[in-house]
Kinemage of the C-alpha trace (Angstrom):
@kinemage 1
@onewidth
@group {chain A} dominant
@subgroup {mainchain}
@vectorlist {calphas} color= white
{ca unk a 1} P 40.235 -2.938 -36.468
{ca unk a 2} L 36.770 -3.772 -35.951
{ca unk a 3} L 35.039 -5.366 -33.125
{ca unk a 4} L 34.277 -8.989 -35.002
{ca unk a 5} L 37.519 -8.679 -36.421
{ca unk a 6} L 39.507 -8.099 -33.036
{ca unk a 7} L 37.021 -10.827 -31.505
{ca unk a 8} L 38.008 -13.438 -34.519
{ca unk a 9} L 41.991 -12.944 -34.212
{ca unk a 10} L 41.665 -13.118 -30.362
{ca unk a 11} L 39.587 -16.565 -30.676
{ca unk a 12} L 42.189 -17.930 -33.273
{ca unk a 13} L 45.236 -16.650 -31.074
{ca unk a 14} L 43.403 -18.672 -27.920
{ca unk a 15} L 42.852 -21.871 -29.930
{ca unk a 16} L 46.438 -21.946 -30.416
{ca unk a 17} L 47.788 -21.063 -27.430
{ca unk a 18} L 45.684 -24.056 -26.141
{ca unk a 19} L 47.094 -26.670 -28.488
{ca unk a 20} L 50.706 -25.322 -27.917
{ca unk a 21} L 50.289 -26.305 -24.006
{ca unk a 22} L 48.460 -29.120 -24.619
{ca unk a 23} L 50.699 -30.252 -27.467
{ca unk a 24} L 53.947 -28.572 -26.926
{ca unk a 25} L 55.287 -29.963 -30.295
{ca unk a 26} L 52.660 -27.436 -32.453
{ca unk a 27} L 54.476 -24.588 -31.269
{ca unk a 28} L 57.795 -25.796 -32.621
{ca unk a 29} L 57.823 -24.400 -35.591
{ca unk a 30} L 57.094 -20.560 -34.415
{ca unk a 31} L 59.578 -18.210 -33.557
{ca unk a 32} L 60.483 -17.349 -29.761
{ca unk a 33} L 63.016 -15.126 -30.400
{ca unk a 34} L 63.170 -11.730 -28.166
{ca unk a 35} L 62.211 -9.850 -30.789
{ca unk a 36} L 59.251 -11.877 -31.518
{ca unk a 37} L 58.505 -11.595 -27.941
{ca unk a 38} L 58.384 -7.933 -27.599
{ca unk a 39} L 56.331 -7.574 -30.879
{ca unk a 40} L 53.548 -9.606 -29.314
{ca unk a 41} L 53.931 -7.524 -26.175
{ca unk a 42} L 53.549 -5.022 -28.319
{ca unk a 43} L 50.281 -5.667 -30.094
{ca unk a 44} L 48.850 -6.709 -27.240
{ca unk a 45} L 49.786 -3.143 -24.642
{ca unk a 46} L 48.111 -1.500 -28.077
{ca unk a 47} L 45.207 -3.894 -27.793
{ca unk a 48} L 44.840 -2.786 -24.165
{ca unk a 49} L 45.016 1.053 -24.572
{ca unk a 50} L 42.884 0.988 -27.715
{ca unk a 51} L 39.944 -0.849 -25.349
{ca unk a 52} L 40.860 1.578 -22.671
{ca unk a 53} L 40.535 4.249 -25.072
{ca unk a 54} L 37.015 3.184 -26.423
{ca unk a 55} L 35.783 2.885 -22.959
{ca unk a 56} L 36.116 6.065 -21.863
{ca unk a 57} L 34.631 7.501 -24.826
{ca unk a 58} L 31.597 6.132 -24.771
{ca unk a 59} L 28.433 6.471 -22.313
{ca unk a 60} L 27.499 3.881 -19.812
{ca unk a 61} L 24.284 2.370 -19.928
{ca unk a 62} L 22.396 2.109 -17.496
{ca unk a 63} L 19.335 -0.464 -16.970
{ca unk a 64} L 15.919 0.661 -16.986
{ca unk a 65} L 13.927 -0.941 -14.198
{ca unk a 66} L 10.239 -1.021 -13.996
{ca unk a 67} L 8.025 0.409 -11.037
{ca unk a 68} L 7.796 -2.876 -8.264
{ca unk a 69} L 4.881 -1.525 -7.257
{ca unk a 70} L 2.311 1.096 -8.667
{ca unk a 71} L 0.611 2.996 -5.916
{ca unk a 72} L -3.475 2.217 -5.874
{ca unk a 73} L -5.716 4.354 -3.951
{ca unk a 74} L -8.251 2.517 -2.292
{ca unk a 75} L -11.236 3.596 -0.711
{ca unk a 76} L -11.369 3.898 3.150
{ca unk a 77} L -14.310 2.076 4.344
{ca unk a 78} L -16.999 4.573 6.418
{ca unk a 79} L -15.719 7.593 3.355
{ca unk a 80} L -19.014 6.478 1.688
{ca unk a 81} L -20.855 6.902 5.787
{ca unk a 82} L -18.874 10.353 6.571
{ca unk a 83} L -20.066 11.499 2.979
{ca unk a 84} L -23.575 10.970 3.448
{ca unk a 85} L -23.467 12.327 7.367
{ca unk a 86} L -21.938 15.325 5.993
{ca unk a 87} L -24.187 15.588 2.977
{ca unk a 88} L -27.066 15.803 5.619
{ca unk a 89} L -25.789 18.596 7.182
{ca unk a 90} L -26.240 20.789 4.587
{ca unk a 91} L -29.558 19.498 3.624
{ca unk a 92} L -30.863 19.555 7.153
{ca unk a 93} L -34.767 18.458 6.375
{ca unk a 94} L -33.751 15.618 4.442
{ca unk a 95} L -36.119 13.078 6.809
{ca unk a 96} L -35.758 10.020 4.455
{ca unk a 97} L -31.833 9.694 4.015
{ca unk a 98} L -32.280 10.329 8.515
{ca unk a 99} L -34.332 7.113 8.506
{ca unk a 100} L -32.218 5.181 6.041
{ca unk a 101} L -28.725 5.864 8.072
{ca unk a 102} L -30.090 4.943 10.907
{ca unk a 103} L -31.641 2.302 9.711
{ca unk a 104} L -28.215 1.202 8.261
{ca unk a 105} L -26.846 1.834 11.435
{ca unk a 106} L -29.135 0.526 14.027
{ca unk a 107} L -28.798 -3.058 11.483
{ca unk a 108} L -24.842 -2.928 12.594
{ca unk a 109} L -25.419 -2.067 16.262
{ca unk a 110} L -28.491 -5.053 16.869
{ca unk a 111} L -26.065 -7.317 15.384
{ca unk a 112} L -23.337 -6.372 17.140
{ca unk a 113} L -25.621 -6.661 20.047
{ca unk a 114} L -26.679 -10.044 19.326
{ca unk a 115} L -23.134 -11.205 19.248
{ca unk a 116} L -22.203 -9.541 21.730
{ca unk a 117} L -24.402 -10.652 24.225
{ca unk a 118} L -25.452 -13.750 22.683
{ca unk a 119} L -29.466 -12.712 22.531
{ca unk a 120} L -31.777 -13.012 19.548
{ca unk a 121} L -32.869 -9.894 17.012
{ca unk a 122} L -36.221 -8.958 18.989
{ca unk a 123} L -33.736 -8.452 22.293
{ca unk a 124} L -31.457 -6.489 20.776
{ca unk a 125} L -33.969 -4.324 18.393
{ca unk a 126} L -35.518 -3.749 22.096
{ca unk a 127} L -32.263 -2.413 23.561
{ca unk a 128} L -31.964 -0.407 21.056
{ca unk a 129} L -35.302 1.053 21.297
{ca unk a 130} L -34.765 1.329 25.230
{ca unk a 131} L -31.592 3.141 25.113
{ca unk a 132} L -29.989 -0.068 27.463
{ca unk a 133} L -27.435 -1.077 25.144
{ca unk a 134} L -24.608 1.490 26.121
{ca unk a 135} L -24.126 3.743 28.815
{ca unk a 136} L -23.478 7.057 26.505
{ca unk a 137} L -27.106 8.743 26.317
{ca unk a 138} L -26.168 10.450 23.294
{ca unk a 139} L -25.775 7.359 21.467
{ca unk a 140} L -28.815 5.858 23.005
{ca unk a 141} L -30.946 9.093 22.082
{ca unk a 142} L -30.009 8.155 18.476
{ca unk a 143} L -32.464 5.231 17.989
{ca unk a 144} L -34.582 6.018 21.110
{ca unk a 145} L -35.492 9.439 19.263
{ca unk a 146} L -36.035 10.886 22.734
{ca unk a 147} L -33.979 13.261 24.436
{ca unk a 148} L -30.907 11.793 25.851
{ca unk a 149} L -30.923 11.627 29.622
{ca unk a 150} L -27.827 13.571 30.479
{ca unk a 151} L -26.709 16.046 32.772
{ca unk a 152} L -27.960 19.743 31.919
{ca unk a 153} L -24.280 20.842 31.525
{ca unk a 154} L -23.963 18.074 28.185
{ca unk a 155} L -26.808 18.947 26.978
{ca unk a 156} L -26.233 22.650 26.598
{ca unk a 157} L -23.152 21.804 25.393
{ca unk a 158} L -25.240 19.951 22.208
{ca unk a 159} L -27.586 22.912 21.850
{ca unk a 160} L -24.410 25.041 21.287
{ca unk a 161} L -22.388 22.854 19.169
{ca unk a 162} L -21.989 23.682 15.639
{ca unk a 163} L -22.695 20.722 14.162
{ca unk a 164} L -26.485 19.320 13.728
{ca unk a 165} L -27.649 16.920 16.604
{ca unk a 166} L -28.387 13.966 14.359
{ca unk a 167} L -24.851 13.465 12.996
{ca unk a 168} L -23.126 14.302 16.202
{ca unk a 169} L -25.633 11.610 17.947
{ca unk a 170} L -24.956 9.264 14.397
{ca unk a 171} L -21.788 9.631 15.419
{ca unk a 172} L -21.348 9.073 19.046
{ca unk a 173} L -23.988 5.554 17.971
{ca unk a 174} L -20.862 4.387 15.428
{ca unk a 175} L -18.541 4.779 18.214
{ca unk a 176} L -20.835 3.326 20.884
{ca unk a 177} L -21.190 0.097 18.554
{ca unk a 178} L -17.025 -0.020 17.735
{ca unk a 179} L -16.603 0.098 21.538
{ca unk a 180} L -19.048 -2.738 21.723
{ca unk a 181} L -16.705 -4.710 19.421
{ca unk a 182} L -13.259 -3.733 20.622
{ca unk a 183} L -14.933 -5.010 24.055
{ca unk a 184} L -16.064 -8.108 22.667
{ca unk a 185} L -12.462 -8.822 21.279
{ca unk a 186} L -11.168 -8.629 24.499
């Protein structure tokens, strides 16, 4: 039989069987002999293995769920800063993009400055110049342009180091300036 079929009879069947207990008097008429009894026992054991049957012949289905969450790559702020530094290694005599980051940088460090220790621009723009705004000499040598007053042993060390001086002292400025936040959160 087929499905609307089998769904139709077993609606009709159910509608019946609900007005014989609700109105016991319907039913009268029907027969409730034994045999009658095992005949609809019957039909319905064949309903049951035919359904059993059909279920294990066909495949499950399974639900196709979209993606909660798509992956996005976002860009790590200082990439664009660790680009350029490195981009100035290779082009060592590139004087112009020197004064720019520094520029850029010494902007971040007198502000920093100025919150930091609660002074206006011309007191921090002269720390910077002075080399007085952090106790690394490196860092200070970066906007001093001066050589940094440290022991001979450091500086030899710079002389020798593969990298050029004005990114390693770039550098060494960034993290002089983040340790002048992370000290100001504190």
């Amino acid at each position: 039989m087929s499905r609307s079929l089998t769904a139709i009879l077993g609606a009709v069947l159910g509608v019946v069987g609900l007005a014989a207990v609700a109105v016991p008097g319907i039913a009268a008429p029907l027969p409730t002999g034994d045999a009658f009894l095992a005949l609809v026992g019957g039909v319905l054991l064949l309903g049951a293995v035919g359904q059993i049957q059909r279920r294990r012949r066909t495949e499950p289905e399974y639900a196709e769920t979209p993606d909660a969450e798509l992956a996005v790559d976002l860009p790590t702020p200082g990439d664009d800063l660790d680009r350029r530094l490195n981009r100035l290694a290779l082009t060592r005599f590139s004087e112009a993009e020197r004064h720019r980051l520094r520029d850029e940088i010494g902007d971040v460090a007198a502000t920093t400055i100025q919150r930091r220790e609660r002074c206006d621009e011309a007191e921090a723009e002269r720390a910077l110049r002075e080399g007085t705004w952090t106790d690394d000499p490196f860092a200070a040598a970066f906007f001093t342009g001066l050589a940094p007053e440290a022991n001979t042993t450091d500086r030899m060390r710079e002389l020798l180091h593969s990298e050029p001086p004005f990114k390693r002292r770039a550098v060494r400025a960034i993290d002089a300036v983040e340790g002048l936040l992370e000290d100001d959160d504190d």
